[in-house]
MARMI-339070 format. One record per residue (C-alpha): x, y, z; chain; residue number from 1; residue in one letter. Coordinates in pm, whole numbers, m for minus. Layout:
<atoms>
+--------+--------+--------+-------+-----+-----+
|     c1 |     c2 |     c3 | chain |   n | res |
+--------+--------+--------+-------+-----+-----+
|      X |      Y |      Z |     A | NUM |   A |
...
+--------+--------+--------+-------+-----+-----+
</atoms>
This chain:
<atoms>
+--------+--------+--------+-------+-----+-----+
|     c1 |     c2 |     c3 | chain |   n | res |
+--------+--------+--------+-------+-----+-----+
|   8274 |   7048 |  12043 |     A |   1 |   X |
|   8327 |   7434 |  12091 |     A |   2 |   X |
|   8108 |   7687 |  11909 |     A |   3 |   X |
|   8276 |   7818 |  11592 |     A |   4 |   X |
|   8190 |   8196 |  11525 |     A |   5 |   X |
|   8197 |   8280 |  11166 |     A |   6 |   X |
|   8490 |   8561 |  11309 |     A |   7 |   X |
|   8641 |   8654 |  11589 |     A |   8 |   X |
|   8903 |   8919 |  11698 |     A |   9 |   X |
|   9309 |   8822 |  11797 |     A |  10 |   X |
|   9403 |   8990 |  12058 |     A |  11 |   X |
|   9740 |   8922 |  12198 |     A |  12 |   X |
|   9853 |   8944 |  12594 |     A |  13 |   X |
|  10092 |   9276 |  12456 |     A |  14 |   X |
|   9821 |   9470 |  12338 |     A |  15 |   X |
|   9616 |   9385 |  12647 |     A |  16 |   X |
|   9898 |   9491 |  12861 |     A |  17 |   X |
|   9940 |   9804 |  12609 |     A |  18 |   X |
|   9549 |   9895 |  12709 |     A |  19 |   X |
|   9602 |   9877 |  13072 |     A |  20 |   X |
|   9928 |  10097 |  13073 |     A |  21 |   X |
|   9729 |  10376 |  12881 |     A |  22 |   X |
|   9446 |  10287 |  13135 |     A |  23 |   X |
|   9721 |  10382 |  13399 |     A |  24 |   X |
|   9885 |  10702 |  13254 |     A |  25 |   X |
|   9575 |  10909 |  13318 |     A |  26 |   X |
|   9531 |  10995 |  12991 |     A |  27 |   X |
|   9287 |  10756 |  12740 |     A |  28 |   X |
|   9074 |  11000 |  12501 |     A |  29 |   X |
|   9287 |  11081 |  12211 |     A |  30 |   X |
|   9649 |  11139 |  12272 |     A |  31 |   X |
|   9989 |  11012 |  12208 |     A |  32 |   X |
|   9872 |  10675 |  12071 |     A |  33 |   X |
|   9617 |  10833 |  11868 |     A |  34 |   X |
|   9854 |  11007 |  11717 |     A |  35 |   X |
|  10115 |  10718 |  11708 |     A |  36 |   X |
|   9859 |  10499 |  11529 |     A |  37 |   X |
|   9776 |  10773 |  11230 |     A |  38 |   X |
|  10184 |  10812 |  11170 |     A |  39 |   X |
|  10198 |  10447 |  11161 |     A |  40 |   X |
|   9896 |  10392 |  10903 |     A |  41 |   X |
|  10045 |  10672 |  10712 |     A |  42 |   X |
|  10360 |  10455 |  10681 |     A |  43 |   X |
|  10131 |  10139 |  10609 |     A |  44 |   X |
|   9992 |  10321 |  10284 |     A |  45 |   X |
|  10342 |  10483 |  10133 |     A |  46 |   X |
|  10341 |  10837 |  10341 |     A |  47 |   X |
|   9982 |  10942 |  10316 |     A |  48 |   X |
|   9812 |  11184 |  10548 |     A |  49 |   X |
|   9589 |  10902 |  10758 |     A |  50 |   X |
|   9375 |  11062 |  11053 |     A |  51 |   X |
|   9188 |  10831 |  11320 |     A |  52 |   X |
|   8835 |  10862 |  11410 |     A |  53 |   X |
|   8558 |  10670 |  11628 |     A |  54 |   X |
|   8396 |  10488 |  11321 |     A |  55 |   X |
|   8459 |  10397 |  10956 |     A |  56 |   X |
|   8121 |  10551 |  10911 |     A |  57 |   X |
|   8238 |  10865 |  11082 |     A |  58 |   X |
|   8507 |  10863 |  10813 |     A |  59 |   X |
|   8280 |  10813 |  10509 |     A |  60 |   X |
|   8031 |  11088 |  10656 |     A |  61 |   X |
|   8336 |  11324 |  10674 |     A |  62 |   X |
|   8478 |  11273 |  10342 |     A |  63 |   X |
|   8163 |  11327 |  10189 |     A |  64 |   X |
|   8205 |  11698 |  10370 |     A |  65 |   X |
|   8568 |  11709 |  10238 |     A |  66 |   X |
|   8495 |  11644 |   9912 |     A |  67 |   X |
|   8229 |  11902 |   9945 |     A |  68 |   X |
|   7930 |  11696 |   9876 |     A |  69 |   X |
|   7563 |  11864 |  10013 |     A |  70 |   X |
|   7270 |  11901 |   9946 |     A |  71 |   X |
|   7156 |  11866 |   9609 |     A |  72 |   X |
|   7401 |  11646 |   9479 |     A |  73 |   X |
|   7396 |  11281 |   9409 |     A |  74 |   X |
|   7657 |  11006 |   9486 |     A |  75 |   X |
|   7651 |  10678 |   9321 |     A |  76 |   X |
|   7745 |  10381 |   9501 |     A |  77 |   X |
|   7614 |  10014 |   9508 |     A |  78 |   X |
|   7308 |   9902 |   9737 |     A |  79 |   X |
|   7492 |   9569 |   9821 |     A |  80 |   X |
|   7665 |   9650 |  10126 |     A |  81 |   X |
|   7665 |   9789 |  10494 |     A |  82 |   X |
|   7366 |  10040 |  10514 |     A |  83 |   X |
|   7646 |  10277 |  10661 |     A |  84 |   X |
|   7727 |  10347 |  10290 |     A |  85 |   X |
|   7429 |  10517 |  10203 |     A |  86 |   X |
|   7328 |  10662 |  10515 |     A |  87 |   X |
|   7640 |  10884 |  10547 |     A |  88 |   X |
|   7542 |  11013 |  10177 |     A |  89 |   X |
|   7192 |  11071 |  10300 |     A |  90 |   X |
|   7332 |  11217 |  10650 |     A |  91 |   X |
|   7517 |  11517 |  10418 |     A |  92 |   X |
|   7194 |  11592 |  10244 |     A |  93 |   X |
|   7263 |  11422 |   9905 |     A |  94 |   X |
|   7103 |  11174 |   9736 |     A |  95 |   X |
|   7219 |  10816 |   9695 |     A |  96 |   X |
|   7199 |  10664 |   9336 |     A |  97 |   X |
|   7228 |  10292 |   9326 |     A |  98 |   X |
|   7400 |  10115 |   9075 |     A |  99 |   X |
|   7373 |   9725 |   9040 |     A | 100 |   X |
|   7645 |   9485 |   9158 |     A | 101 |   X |
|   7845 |   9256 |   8912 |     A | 102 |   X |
|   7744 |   8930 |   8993 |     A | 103 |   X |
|   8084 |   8772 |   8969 |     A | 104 |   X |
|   8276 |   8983 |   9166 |     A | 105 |   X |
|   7981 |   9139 |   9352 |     A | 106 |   X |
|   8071 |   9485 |   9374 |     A | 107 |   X |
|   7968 |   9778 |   9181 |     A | 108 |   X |
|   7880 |   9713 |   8829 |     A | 109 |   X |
|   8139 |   9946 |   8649 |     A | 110 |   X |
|   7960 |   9890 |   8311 |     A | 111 |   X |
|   7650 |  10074 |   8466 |     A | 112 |   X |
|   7828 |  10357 |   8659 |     A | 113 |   X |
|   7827 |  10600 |   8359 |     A | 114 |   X |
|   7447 |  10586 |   8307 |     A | 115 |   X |
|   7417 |  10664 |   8640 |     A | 116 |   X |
|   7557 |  10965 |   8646 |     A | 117 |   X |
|   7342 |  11304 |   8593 |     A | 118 |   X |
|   7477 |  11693 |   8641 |     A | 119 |   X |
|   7424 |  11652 |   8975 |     A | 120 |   X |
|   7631 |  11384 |   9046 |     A | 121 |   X |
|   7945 |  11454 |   9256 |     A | 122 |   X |
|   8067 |  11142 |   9356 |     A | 123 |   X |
|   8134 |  10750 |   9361 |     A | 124 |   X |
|   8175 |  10546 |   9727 |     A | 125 |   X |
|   8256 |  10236 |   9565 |     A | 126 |   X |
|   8278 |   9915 |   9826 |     A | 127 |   X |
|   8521 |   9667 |   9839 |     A | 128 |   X |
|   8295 |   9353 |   9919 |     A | 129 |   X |
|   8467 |   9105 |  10137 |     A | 130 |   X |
|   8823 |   9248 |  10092 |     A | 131 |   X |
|   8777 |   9194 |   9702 |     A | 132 |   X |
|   8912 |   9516 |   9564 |     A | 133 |   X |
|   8707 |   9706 |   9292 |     A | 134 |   X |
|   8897 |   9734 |   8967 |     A | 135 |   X |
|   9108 |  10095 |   9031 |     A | 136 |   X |
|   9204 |  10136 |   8723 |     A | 137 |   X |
|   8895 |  10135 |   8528 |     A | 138 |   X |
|   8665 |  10318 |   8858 |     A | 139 |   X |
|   8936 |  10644 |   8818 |     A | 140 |   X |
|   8898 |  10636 |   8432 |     A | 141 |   X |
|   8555 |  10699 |   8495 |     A | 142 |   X |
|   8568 |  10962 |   8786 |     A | 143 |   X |
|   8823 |  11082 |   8601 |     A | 144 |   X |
|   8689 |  11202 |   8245 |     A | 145 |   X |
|   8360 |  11299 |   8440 |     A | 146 |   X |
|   8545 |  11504 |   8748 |     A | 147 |   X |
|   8373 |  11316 |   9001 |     A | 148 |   X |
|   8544 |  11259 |   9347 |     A | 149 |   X |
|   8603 |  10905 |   9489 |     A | 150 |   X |
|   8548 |  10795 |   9868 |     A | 151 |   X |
|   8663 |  10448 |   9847 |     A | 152 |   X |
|   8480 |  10220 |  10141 |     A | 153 |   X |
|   8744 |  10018 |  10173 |     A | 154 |   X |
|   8607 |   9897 |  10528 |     A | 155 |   X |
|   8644 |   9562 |  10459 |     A | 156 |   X |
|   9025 |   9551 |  10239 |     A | 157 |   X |
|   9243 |   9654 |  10497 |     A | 158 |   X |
|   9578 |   9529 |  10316 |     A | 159 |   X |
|   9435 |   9376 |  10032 |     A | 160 |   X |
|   9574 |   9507 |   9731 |     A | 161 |   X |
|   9485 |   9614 |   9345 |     A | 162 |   X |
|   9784 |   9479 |   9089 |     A | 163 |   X |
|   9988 |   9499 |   9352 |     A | 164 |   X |
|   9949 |   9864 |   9516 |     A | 165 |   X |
|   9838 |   9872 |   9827 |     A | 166 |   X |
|   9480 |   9988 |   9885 |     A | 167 |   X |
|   9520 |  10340 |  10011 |     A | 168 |   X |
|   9837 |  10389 |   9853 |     A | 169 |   X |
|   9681 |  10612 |   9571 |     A | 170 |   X |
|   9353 |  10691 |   9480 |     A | 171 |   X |
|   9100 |  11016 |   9637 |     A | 172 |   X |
|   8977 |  10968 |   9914 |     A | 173 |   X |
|   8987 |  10625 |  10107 |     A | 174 |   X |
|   8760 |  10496 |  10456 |     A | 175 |   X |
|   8923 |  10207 |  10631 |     A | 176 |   X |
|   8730 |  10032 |  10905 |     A | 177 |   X |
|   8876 |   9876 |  11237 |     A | 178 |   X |
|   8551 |   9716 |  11403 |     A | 179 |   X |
|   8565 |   9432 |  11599 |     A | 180 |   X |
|   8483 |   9181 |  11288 |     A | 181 |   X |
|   8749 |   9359 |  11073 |     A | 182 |   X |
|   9113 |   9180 |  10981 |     A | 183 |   X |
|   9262 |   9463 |  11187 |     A | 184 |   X |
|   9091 |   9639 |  11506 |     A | 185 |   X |
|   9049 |   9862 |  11715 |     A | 186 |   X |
|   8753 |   9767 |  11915 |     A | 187 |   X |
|   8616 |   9983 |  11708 |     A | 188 |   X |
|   8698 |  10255 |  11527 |     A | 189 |   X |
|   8853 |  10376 |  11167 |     A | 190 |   X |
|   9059 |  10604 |  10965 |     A | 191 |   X |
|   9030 |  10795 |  10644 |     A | 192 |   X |
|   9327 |  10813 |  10384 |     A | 193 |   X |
|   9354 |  11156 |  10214 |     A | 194 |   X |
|   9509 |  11376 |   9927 |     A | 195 |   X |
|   9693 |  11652 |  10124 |     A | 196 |   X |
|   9760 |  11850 |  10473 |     A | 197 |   X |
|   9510 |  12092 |  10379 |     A | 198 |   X |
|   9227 |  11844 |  10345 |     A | 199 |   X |
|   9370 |  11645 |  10676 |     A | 200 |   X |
|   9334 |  12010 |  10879 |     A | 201 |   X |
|   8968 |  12004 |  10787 |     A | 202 |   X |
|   8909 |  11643 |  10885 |     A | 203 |   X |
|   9046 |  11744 |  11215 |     A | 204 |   X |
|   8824 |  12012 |  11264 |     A | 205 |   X |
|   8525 |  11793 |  11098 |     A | 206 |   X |
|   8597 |  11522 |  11388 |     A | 207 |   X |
|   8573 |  11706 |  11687 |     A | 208 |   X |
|   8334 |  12015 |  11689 |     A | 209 |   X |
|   8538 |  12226 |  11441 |     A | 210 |   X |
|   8738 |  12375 |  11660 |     A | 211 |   X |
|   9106 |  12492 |  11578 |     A | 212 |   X |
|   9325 |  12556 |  11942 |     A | 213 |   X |
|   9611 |  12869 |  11901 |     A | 214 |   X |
|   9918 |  12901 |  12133 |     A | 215 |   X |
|   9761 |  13133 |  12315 |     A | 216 |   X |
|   9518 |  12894 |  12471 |     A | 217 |   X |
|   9260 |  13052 |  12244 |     A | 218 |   X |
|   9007 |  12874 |  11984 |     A | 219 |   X |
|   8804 |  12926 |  11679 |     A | 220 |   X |
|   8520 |  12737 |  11558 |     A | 221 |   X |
|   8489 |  12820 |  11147 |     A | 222 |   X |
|   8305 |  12471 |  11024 |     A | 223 |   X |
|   8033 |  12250 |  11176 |     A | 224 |   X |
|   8215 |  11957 |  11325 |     A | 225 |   X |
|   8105 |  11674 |  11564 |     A | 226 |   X |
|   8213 |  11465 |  11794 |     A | 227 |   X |
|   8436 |  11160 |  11609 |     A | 228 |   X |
|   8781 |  11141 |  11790 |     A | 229 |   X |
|   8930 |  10797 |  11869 |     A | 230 |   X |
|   9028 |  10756 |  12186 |     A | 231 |   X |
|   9423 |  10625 |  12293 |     A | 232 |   X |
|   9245 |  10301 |  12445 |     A | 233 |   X |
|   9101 |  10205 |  12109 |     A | 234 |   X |
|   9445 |  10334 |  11967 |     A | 235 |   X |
|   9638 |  10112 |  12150 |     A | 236 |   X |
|   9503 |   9811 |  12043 |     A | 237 |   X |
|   9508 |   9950 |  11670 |     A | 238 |   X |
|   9867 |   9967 |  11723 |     A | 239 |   X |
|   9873 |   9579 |  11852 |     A | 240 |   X |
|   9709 |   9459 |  11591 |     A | 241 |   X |
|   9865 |   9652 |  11229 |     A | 242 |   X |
|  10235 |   9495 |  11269 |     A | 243 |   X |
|  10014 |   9128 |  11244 |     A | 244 |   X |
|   9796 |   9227 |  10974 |     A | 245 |   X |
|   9989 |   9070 |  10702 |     A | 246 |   X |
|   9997 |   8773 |  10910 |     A | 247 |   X |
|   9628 |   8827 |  10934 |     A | 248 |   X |
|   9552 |   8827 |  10586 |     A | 249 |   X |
|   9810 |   8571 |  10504 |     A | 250 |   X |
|   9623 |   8281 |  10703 |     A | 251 |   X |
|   9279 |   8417 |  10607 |     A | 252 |   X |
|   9408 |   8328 |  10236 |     A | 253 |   X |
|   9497 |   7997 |  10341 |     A | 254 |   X |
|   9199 |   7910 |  10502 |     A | 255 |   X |
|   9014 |   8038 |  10189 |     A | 256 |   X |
|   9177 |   7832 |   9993 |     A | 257 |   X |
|   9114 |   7516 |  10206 |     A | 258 |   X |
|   8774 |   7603 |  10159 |     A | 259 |   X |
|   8784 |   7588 |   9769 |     A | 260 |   X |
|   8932 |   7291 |   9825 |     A | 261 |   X |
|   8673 |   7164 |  10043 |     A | 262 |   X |
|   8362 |   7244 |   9942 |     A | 263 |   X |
|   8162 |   7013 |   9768 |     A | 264 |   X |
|   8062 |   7198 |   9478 |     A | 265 |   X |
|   7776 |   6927 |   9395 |     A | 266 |   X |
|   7572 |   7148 |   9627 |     A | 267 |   X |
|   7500 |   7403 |   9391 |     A | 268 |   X |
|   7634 |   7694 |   9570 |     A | 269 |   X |
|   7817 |   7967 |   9414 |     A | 270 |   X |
|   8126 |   8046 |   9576 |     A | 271 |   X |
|   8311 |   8386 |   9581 |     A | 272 |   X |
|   8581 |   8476 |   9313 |     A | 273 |   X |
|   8907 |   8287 |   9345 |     A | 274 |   X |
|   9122 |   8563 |   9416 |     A | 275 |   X |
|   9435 |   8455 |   9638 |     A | 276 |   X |
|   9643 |   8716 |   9535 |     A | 277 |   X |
|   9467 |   9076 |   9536 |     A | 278 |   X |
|   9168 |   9013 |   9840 |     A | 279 |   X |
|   9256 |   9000 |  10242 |     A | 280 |   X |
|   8957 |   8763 |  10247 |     A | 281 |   X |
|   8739 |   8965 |  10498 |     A | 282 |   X |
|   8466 |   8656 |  10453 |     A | 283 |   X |
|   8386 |   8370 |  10275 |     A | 284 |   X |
|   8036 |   8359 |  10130 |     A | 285 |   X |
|   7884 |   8107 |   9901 |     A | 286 |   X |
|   7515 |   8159 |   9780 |     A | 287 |   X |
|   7295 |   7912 |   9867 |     A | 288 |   X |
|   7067 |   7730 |   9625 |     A | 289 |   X |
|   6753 |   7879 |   9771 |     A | 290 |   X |
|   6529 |   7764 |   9448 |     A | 291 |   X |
|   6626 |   7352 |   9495 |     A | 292 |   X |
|   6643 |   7387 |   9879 |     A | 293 |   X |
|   6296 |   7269 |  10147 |     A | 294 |   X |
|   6389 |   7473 |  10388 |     A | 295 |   X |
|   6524 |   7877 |  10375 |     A | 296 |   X |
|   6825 |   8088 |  10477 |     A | 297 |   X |
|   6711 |   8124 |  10813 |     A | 298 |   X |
|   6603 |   7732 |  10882 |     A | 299 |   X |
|   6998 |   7693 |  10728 |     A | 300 |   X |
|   7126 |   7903 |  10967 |     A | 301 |   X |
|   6983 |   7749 |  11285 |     A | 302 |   X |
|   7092 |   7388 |  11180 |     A | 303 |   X |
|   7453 |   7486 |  11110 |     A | 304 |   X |
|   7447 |   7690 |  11465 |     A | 305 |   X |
|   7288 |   7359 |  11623 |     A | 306 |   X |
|   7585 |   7192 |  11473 |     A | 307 |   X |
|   7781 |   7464 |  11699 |     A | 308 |   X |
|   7883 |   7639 |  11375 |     A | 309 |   X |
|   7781 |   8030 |  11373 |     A | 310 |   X |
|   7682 |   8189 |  10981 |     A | 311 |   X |
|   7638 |   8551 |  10940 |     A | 312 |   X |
|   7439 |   8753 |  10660 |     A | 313 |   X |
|   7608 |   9038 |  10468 |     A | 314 |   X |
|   7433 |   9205 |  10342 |     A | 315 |   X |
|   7056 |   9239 |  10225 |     A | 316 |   X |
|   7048 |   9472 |   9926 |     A | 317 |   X |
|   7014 |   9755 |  10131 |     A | 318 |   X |
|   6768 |   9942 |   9849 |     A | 319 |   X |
|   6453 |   9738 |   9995 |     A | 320 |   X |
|   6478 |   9847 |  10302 |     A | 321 |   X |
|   6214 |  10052 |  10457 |     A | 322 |   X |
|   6384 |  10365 |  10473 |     A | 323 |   X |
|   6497 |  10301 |  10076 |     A | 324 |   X |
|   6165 |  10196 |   9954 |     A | 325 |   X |
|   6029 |  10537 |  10113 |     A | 326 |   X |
|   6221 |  10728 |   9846 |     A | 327 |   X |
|   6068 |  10483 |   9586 |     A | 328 |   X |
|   6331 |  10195 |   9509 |     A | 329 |   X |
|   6141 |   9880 |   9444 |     A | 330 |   X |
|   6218 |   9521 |   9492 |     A | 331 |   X |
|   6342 |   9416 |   9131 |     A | 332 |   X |
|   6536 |   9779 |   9071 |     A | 333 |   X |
|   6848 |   9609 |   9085 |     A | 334 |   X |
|   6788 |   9199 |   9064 |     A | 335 |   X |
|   7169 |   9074 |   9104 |     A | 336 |   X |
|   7241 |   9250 |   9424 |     A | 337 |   X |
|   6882 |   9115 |   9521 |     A | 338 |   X |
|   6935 |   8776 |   9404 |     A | 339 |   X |
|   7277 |   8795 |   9634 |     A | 340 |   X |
|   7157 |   8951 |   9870 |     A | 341 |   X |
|   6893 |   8653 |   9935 |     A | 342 |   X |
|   7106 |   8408 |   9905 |     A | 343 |   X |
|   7466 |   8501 |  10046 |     A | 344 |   X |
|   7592 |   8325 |  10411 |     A | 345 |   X |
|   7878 |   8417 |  10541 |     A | 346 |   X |
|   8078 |   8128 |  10670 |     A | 347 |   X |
|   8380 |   8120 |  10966 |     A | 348 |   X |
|   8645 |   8316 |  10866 |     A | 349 |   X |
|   8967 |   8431 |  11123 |     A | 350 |   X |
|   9292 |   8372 |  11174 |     A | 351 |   X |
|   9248 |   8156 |  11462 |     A | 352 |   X |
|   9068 |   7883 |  11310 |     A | 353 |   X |
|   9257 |   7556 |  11269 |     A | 354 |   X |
|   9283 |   7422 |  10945 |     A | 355 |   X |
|   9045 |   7116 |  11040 |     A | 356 |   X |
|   8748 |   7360 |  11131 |     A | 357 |   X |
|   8725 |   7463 |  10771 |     A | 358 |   X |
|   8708 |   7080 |  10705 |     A | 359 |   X |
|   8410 |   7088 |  10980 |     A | 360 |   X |
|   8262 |   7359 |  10811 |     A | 361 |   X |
|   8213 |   7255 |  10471 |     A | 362 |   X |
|   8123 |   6902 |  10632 |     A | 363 |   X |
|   7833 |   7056 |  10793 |     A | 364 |   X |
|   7728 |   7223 |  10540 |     A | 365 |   X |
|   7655 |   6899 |  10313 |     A | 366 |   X |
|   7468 |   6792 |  10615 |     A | 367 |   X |
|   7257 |   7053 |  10614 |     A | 368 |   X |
|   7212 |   7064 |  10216 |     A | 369 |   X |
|   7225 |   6737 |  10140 |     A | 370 |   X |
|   6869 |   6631 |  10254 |     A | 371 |   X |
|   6705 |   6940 |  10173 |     A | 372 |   X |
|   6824 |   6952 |   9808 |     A | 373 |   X |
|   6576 |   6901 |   9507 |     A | 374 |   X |
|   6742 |   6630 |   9236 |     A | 375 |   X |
+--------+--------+--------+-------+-----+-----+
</atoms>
């Protein structure tokens, strides 16, 4: 039986063939389909200014600048997610302040954000967990009456939706990822979502060295930029794959919901919130019953890959790792982001899985549990 990967990318023969013309025309650093793909994105989130870079972490990094965060000032976000989202806060000179996750939804605890917040605090990168879409309405009350700017790391809810507005409709400031694993992409790549022209002219100049071109053939250089662009290859494929996204994320909510159906909940896992109408359902992760299991995560892992199915991990609470527990967080700082952090798995998750490999899935799983359980 083939190997199942817990994702893989859909890549149709027309966006191969779209590649190899833009291989052909000469011209494959950013370009016409750059361009093409940030008018269409705009159009995908209601008219928005929407500007392509290299990385979804480029775009966090620069809307940290854009918002004017620096050194000095503090940004709260939650330590159960990508490392990318406090490194860009760290890579600006600021300081990242953790706030625990909410176990049932597992994103930022929104009961503990207010605490968190000193006189130097100057903003909130909340993260969207799996496509599961932090509560909007009650995150902006709280920037709100406190004046604190949002960079939403929306990385993994590409289409997924809060009471029915698209994510990146409205809101600050908001980072969309198109990596490989993502339910769109662009090889890689991502975009940020912002408030006004004025703000998109800076991100230009932010992404590639600062510079602004005149008419005249002349330049000026009047910020610190870098080196973020998207190129039209990576474009191109961006543009193959955003008129299928809500195909996308319609079968990933199937096959979620197979897998509720599926899983043998005897097993003691906790699955993910049942949300079929508001999440793109970027992964499927249960926690495993690490206290009642004889073996651990990683012994897990291997059997299910000798089964030929593939399990991922995302993401260790990011707060114990090294370069974290040098700026004194501790183990125990924030126990339900550790506790899920130990025990999530992420399970196969794309569009191209039939509807029997979820069945295979979940049967392998009780093989694996099963035996190792404690009554």
């Amino acid at each position: 039986m083939d190997f199942l990967p817990f994702t893989r990318p859909d890549i149709d023969e027309a966006t191969i063939a779209a590649v190899g013309e833009v291989l052909r025309s000469g011209w494959i650093t950013t370009g016409p389909k750059s361009r093409q793909l940030e008018a269409e994105l705009s159009a995908h989130v209601g008219g928005r200014p929407v500007r392509v870079v290299a990385s979804a972490t480029a775009a966090l990094e620069m809307a940290l600048q854009v918002a004017g965060v620096g050194p000095g000032d503090e940004v709260i976000t939650c330590p159960l997610s990508w490392v990318a989202t406090a490194n860009v806060i760290l890579k600006v000179g600021a300081k990242p302040v953790f706030v625990d996750a909410d176990r049932a939804s597992r994103n930022i605890d929104l009961n503990l954000v207010e605490a968190a917040i000193t006189p130097r605090t100057r903003a909130i990168i909340p993260v969207d967990l799996a496509g599961l879409p932090v509560d909007r309405d009650r995150l902006y009350d709280i920037a709100k009456r406190h004046r604190l700017r949002v960079i939403e790391d929306a990385a993994q809810s590409m289409g997924a939706n809060w009471r029915g507005r698209r994510i990146g409709s409205d809101g600050d400031l908001v980072s969309f990822s198109f990596h490989a694993n993502k339910n769109m992409t662009s090889g890689e790549g991502g975009c940020l979502v912002l408030n006004d022209e004025d703000e998109a002219r800076l991100f230009e100049k932010l992404r590639l060295q600062g510079v602004t071109r005149h008419a005249d053939g002349g330049m000026d250089v009047d910020v610190l930029g870098g080196k973020s662009n998207m190129t039209d290859i990576a474009a191109a494929i961006g543009l193959g794959q955003l008129p299928r996204l809500e195909g996308f994320n319609a079968r990933r909510r199937a096959l979620a919901a197979r897998y509720f159906r599926h899983f043998d909940r005897a097993l003691g896992c906790e699955l993910p919130l049942e949300d079929m109408s508001q999440s793109n359902w970027h992964m499927f992760q249960p926690l495993l019953p690490l206290d009642r299991m004889s073996i651990d995560r990683g012994e897990f892992i291997a059997r299910m890959k000798d089964l030929g199915i593939g399990v991922g991990v995302h993401y260790p609470a990011m707060h114990l790792f090294t370069l974290f527990r040098e700026m004194g967080f501790q183990p125990g700082d924030f126990p339900v982001a550790e506790d899920i952090g130990r025990r999530t798995v992420t399970l196969p998750l794309f569009p191209a899985m039939a509807d029997e490999d979820v069945e295979r899935v979940c049967a392998a799983v009780s093989g694996v549990l099963k035996p190792v359980l404690s009554v």
